[in-house]
C-alpha positions as CSV (number, residue, x, y, z in Angstrom):
1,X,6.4,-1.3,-14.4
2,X,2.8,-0.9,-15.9
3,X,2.1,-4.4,-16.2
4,X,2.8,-4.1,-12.1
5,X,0.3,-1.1,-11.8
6,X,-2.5,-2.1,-13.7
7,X,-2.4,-6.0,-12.1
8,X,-2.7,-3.8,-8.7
9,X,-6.1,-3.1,-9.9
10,X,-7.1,-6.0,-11.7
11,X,-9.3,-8.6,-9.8
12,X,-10.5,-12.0,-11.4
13,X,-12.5,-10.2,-14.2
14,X,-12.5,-6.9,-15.1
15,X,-16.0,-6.9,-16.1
16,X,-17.3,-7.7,-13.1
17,X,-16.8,-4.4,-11.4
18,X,-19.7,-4.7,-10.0
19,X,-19.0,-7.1,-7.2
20,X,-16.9,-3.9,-5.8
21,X,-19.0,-0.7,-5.8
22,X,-22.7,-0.9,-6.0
23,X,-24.9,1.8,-6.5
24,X,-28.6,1.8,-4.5
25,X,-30.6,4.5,-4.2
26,X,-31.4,5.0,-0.1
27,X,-34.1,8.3,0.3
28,X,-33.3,9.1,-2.6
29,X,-29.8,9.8,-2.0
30,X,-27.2,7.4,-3.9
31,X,-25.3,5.0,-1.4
32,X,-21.6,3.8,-2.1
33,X,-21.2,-0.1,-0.8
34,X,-18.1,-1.9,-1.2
35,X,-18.9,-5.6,-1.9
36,X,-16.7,-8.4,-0.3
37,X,-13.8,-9.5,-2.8
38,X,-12.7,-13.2,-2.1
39,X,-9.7,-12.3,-3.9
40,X,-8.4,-9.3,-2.3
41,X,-6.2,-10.2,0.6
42,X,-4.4,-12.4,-1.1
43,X,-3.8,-9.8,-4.1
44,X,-2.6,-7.2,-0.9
45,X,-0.1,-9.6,-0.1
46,X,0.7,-10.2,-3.6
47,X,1.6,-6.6,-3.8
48,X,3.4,-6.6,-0.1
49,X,5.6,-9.1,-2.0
50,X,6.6,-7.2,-5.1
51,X,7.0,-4.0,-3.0
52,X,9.7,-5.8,-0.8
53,X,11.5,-6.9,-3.8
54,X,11.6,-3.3,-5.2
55,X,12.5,-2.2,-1.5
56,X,15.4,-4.7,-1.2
57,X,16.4,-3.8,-4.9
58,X,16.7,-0.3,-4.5
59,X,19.7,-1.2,-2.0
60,X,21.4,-3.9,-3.7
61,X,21.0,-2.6,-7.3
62,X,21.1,1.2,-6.1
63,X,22.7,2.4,-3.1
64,X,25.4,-0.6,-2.6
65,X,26.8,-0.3,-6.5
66,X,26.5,3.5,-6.1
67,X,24.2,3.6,-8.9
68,X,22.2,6.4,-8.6
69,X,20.4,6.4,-11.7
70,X,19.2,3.1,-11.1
71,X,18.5,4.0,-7.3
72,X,16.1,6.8,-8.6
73,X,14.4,4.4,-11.2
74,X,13.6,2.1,-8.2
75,X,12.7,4.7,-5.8
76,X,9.9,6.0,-8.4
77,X,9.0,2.4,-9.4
78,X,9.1,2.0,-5.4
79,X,6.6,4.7,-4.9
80,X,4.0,4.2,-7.8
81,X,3.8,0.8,-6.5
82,X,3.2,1.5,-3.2
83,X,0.4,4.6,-4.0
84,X,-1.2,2.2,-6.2
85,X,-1.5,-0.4,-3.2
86,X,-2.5,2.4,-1.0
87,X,-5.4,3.2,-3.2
88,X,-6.7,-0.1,-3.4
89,X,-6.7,-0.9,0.5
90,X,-8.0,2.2,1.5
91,X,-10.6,2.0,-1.5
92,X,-11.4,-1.6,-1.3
93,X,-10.0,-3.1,2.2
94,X,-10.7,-0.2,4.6
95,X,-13.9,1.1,3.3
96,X,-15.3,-2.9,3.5
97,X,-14.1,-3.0,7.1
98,X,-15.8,-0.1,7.7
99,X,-18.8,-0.6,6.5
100,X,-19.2,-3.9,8.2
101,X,-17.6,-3.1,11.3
102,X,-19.9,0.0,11.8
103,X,-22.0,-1.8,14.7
104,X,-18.5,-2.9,16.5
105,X,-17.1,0.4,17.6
106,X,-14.2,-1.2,19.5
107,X,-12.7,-3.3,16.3
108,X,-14.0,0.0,14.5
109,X,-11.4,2.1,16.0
110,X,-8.8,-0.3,15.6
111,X,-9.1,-0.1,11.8
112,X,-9.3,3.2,12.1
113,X,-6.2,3.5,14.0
114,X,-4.7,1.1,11.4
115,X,-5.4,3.0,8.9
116,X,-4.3,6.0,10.3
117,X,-1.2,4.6,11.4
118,X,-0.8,3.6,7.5
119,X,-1.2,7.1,6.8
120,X,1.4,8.6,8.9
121,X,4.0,6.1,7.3
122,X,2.9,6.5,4.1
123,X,3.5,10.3,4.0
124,X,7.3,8.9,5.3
125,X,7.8,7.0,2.5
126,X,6.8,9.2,-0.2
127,X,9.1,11.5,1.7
128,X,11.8,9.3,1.6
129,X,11.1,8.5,-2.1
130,X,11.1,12.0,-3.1
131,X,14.3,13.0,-1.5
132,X,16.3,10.1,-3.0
133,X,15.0,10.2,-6.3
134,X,17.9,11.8,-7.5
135,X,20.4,10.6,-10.0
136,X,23.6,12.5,-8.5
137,X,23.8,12.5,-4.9
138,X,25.7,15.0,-1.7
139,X,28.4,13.0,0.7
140,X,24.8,14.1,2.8
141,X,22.7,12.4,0.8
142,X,24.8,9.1,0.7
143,X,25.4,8.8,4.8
144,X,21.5,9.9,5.3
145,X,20.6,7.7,2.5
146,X,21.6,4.3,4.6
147,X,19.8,5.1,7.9
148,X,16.6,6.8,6.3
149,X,16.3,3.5,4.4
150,X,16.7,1.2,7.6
151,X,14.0,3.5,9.1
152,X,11.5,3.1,6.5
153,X,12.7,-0.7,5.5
154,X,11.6,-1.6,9.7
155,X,8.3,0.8,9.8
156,X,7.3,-0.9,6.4
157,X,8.4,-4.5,8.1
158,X,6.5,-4.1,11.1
159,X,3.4,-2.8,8.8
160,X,3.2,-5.8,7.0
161,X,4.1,-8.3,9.7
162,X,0.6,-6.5,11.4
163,X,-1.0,-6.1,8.4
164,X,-0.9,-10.0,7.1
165,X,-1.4,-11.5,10.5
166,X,-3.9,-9.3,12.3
167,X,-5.7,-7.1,10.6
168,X,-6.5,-8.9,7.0
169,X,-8.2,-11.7,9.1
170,X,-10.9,-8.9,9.8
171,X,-11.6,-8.9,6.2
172,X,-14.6,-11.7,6.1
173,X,-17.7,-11.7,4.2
174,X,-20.9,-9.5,5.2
């Protein structure tokens, strides 16, 4: 599971940080800019992948076998994995768009609304992570357990589907 974390945040060369986050000094005020990374969409899809195989592994090797040990194992591997991606779009990804969309107010507000959108789900999932993450579970908890998942399992599908096909082909160099 750390090995997954840390290659969240690893881009071609971890010396090279620069490339990211530069540091100018504008009126004497320092100013934040977020470089283009030629390798970042395809690392956010990387980590769309291995989220879906946590996400599809927390019903076949959780809820189906009634394992609920293993259930809550996946549910917190589920949601460090998904905070850690959430931290590198909105850090990396969103703050780019940003930045270079800020003379396009239309497309502007559409990331914005994206990301907001993100937002609202993301508090859902961690929700949904944080009630499950139990190793003994109610009669409740199993029959709330199967619909809460198809809930988050077609908000996260429908994220991604938008994510990979619309927005990420904003994501262009300056």
């Amino acid at each position: 599971m750390f090995n997954f974390i840390s290659d969240l945040f690893r881009g071609d060369s971890d010396a090279n940080d620069e490339r990211y986050a530069r540091s100018t000094v504008a009126g004497g005020k320092p100013n934040r800019t977020i470089s283009y990374d030629p390798t970042l969409v395809n690392a956010l899809k990387k980590d769309h992948h291995a989220l879906v195989d946590i996400f599809q592994r927390i019903w076949s090797e959780g809820y189906e076998r009634q394992d609920f040990r293993k259930l809550s194992g996946l549910l917190t591997e589920f949601k460090s994995g998904f905070q850690a991606h959430l931290i590198k779009e909105n850090v990396r990804f969103y703050v780019y768009l940003e930045q270079t969309l800020a003379d396009d107010a239309h497309t502007l507000q559409i990331v914005k609304d994206f990301r907001s959108d993100m937002n609202e789900i993301a508090n859902a999932v961690v929700q949904f992570c944080k009630r499950y993450s139990h190793e003994a579970y109610t009669a409740e908890m199993i029959r709330d357990f199967k619909r809460d998942y198809q809930k988050i399992g077609e908000a996260l599908t429908r994220r991604v589907t938008l994510e990979e096909q619309e927005l990420y082909t904003l994501y262009q160099p300056a």
